[in-house]
C-alpha positions in Angstrom: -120.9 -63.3 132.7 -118.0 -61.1 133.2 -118.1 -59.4 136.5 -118.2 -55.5 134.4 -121.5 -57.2 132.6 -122.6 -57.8 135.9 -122.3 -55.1 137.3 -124.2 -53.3 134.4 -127.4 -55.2 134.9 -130.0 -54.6 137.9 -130.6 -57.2 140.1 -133.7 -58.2 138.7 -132.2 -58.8 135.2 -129.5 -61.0 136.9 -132.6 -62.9 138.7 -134.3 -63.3 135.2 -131.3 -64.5 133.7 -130.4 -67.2 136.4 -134.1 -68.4 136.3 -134.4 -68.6 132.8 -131.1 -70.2 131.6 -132.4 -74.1 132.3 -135.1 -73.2 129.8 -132.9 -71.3 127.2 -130.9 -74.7 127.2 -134.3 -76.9 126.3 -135.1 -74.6 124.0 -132.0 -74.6 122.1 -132.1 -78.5 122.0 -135.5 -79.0 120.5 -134.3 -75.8 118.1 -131.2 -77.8 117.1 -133.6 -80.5 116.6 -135.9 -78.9 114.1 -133.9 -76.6 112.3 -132.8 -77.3 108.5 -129.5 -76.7 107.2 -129.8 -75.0 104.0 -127.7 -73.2 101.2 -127.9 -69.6 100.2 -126.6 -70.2 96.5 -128.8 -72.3 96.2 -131.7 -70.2 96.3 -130.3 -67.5 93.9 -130.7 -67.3 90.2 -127.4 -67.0 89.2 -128.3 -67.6 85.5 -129.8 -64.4 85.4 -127.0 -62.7 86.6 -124.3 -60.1 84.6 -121.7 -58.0 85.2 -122.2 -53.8 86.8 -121.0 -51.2 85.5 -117.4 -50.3 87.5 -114.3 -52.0 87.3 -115.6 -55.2 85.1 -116.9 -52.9 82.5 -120.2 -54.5 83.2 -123.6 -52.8 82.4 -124.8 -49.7 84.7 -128.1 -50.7 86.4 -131.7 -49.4 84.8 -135.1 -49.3 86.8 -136.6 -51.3 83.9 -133.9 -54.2 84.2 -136.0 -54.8 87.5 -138.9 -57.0 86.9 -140.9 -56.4 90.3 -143.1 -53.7 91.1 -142.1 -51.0 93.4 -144.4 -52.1 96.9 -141.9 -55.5 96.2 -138.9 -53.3 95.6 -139.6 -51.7 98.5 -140.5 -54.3 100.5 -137.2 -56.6 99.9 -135.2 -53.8 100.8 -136.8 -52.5 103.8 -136.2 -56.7 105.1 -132.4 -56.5 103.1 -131.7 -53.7 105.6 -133.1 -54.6 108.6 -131.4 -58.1 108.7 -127.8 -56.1 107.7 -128.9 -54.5 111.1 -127.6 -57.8 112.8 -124.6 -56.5 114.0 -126.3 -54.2 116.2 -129.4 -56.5 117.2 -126.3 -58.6 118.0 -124.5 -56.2 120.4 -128.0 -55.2 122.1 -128.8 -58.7 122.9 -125.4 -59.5 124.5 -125.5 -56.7 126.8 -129.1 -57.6 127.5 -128.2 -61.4 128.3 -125.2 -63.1 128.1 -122.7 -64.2 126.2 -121.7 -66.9 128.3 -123.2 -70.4 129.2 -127.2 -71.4 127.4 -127.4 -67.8 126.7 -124.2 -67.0 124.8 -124.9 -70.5 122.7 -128.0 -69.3 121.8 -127.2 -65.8 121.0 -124.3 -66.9 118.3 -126.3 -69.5 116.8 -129.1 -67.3 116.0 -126.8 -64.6 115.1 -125.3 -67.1 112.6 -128.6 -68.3 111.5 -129.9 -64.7 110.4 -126.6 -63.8 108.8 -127.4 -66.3 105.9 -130.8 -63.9 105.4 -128.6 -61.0 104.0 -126.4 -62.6 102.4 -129.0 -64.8 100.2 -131.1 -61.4 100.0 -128.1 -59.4 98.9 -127.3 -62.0 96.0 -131.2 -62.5 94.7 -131.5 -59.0 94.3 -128.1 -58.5 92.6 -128.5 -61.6 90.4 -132.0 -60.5 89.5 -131.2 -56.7 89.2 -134.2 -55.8 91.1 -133.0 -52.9 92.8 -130.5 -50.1 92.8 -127.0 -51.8 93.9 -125.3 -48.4 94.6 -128.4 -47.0 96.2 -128.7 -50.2 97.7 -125.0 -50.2 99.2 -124.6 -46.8 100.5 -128.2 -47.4 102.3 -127.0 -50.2 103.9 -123.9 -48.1 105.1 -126.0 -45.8 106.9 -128.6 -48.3 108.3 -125.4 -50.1 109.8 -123.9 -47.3 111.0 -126.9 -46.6 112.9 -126.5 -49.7 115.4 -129.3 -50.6 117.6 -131.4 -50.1 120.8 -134.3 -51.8 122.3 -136.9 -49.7 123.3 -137.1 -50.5 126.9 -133.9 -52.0 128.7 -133.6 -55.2 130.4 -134.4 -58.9 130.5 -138.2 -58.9 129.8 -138.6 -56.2 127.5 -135.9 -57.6 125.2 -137.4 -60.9 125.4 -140.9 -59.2 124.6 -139.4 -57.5 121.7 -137.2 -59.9 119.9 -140.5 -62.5 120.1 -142.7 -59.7 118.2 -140.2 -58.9 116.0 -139.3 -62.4 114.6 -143.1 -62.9 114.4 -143.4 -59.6 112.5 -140.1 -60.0 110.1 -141.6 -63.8 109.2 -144.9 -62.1 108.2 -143.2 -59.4 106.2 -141.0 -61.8 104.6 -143.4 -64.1 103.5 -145.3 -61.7 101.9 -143.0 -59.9 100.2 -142.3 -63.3 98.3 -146.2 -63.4 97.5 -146.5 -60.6 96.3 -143.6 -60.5 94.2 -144.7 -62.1 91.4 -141.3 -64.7 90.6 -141.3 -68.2 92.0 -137.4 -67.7 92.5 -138.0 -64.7 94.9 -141.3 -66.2 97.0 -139.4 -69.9 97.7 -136.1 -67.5 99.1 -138.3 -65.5 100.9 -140.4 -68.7 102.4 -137.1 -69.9 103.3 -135.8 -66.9 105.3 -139.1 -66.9 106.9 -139.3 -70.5 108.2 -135.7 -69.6 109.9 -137.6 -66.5 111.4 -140.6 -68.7 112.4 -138.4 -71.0 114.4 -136.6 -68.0 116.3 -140.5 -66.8 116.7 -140.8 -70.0 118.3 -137.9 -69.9 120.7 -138.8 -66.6 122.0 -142.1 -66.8 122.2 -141.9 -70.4 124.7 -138.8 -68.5 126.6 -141.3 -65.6 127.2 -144.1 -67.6 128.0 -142.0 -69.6 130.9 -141.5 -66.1 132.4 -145.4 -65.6 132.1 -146.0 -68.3 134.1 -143.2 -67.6 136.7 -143.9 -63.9 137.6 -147.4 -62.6 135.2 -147.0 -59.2 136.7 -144.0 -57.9 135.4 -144.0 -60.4 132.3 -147.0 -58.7 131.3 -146.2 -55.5 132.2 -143.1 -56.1 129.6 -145.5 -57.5 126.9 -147.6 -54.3 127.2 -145.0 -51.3 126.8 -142.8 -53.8 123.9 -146.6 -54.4 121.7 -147.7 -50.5 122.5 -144.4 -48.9 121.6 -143.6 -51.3 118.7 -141.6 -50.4 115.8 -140.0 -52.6 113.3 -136.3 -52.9 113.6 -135.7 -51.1 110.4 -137.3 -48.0 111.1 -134.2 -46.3 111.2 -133.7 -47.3 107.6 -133.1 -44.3 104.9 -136.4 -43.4 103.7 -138.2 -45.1 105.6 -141.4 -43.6 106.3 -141.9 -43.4 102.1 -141.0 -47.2 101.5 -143.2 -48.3 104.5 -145.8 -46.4 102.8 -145.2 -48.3 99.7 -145.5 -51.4 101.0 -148.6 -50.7 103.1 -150.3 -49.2 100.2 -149.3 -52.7 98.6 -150.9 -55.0 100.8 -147.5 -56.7 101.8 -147.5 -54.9 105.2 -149.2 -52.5 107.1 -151.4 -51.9 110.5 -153.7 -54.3 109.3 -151.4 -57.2 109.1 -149.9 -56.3 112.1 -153.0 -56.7 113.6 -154.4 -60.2 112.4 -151.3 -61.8 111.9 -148.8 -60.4 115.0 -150.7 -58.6 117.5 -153.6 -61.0 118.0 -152.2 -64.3 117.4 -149.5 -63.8 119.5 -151.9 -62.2 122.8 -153.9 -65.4 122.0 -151.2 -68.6 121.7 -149.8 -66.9 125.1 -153.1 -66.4 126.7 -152.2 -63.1 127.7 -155.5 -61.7 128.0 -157.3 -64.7 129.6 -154.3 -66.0 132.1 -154.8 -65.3 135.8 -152.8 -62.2 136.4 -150.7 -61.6 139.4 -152.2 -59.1 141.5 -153.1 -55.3 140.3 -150.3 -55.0 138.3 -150.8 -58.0 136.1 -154.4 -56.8 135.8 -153.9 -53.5 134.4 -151.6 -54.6 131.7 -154.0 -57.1 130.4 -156.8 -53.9 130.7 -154.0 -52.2 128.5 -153.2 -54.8 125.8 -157.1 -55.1 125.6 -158.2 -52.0 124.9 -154.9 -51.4 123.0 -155.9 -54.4 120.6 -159.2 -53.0 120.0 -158.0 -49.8 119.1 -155.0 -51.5 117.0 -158.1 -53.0 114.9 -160.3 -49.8 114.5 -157.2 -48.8 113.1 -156.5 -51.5 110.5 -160.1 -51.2 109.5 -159.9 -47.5 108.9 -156.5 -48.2 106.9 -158.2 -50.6 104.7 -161.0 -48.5 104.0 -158.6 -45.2 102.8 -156.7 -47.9 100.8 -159.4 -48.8 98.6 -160.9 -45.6 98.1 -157.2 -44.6 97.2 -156.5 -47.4 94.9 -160.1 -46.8 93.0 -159.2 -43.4 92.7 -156.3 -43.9 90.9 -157.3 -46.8 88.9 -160.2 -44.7 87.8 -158.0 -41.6 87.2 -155.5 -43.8 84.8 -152.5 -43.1 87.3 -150.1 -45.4 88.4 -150.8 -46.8 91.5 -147.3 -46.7 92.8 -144.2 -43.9 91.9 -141.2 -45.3 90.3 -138.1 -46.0 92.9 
């Protein structure tokens, strides 16, 4: 580290960092180990592919060129924008660790891996004219222009938040490509999301090493990162009306989050059930308890307005999701 990055972290974070590096080094050899190298052209249809309107003369873009329905639509570019975020989860990350030594390897391999997301994303949807391109572009311009923060600074509660968010961008991935309805767009997706799975995986050890070295303040960490959580591209343009989309779909929503983030996760790291460290650790695992419970009254009541919503408009002859 630099001595100005230094001197912008606390003591603590410095600690964390110096007691954490040995095992950001394992972790990045058995990652190196497992990883695959793959191909981004190779997972887009370039057969389907023709020319925009613009300076080829090509043909101007038309929602019923696009073969997916909107939840999808919306879906693939809610996870097309939040990986052209990685400049900024880049710059976040680097002032939250290091960009030197186990750290700074880490933090540009990763950064290289994801960049391959956006750019195979980007070309599936272009070659398959499933979304708007110039809608598509100038969104991207303003989600990028955005950068990003973590919610909470320092070492643990970036740590806490990049492991739920991997976790939560594999899920939303994979189901995107589900539900999609093309074989082309499910084995890109499936691909992006075992990259995610292995980052999941990286994070997720790191954070449980610092479990098992101080459970007070790892778990306090854990508890503000999975109570204030918000998916990285929630400062996307229209958001709120996509995300609603895509719940409404079954691709993601609170439910989701709930059996396939929220509890998985508390359970691989033993979160609830670990001995914790004195009063502190204890009233964070009181917290992610009752929080969890509360997390699945709420899926439960999601799904229930769901269905009555989809019966209602399957019985009224609507559509059951607006155009765009």
């Amino acid at each position: 580290m630099t001595l100005d990055t230094e001197k912008s972290r606390s003591r603590d974070d410095v600690r964390w960092l110096t007691v954490l590096e040995p095992m950001v080094g394992d972790l990045l050899d058995r990652h190196l180990a497992t990883s695959r190298e793959w191909f981004p052209h190779q997972y887009v249809p370039w057969g389907r592919a023709s020319d925009f309107d613009g300076p080829l003369g090509g043909e101007e873009w038309r929602e019923e060129q696009s073969a997916l329905a909107a939840p999808v639509r919306g879906a693939l570019v809610l996870n097309l924008l939040t990986e052209d975020n990685l400049p900024g989860y880049h710059h976040a990350f680097a002032t939250t660790v290091s960009a030197d030594g186990a750290w700074g390897t880490w933090l540009h391999r990763w950064t290289a891996e994801e960049d391959r997301h956006s750019a195979a994303l980007r070309a599936y949807l272009h070659a398959a004219r499933a979304v708007d391109p110039v809608a598509l572009e100038r969104a991207r311009m303003r989600q990028v222009s955005t950068g990003f923060r973590f919610g909470d600074s320092g070492v643990l509660p970036g740590l806490a938040y990049v492991m739920v968010q991997e976790l939560a961008t594999r899920v939303a991935h994979r189901n995107a490509g589900r539900h999609s309805g093309d074989p082309v767009c499910e084995g890109l997706m499936a691909r992006v999301a075992a990259d995610e799975n292995l980052h999941m995986v990286f994070y997720r050890d790191l954070f449980r090493a610092a479990l098992s070295i101080e459970p007070g303040p790892a778990l306090e960490a854990l508890s503000r990162t999975l109570r204030a959580f918000r998916m990285p591209g929630h400062g996307a343009p229209d958001f709120e009306r996509l995300a609603a989309d895509v719940a409404l779909g079954g691709i993601f929503h609170v439910g989701v989050f709930h059996d396939e983030v929220a509890a998985p996760l508390l359970r691989t790291l033993k979160a609830l059930d670990m001995p914790a460290a004195g009063s502190r650790g204890r009233r964070c695992q009181d917290e992610l308890g009752q929080w969890l419970e509360a997390l699945g009254e709420r899926a439960r009541a999601f799904d229930e307005r769901r269905a009555a919503l989809l019966e209602a408009r399957a019985r009224d002859g609507a559509g059951l999701f607006r155009a765009g």
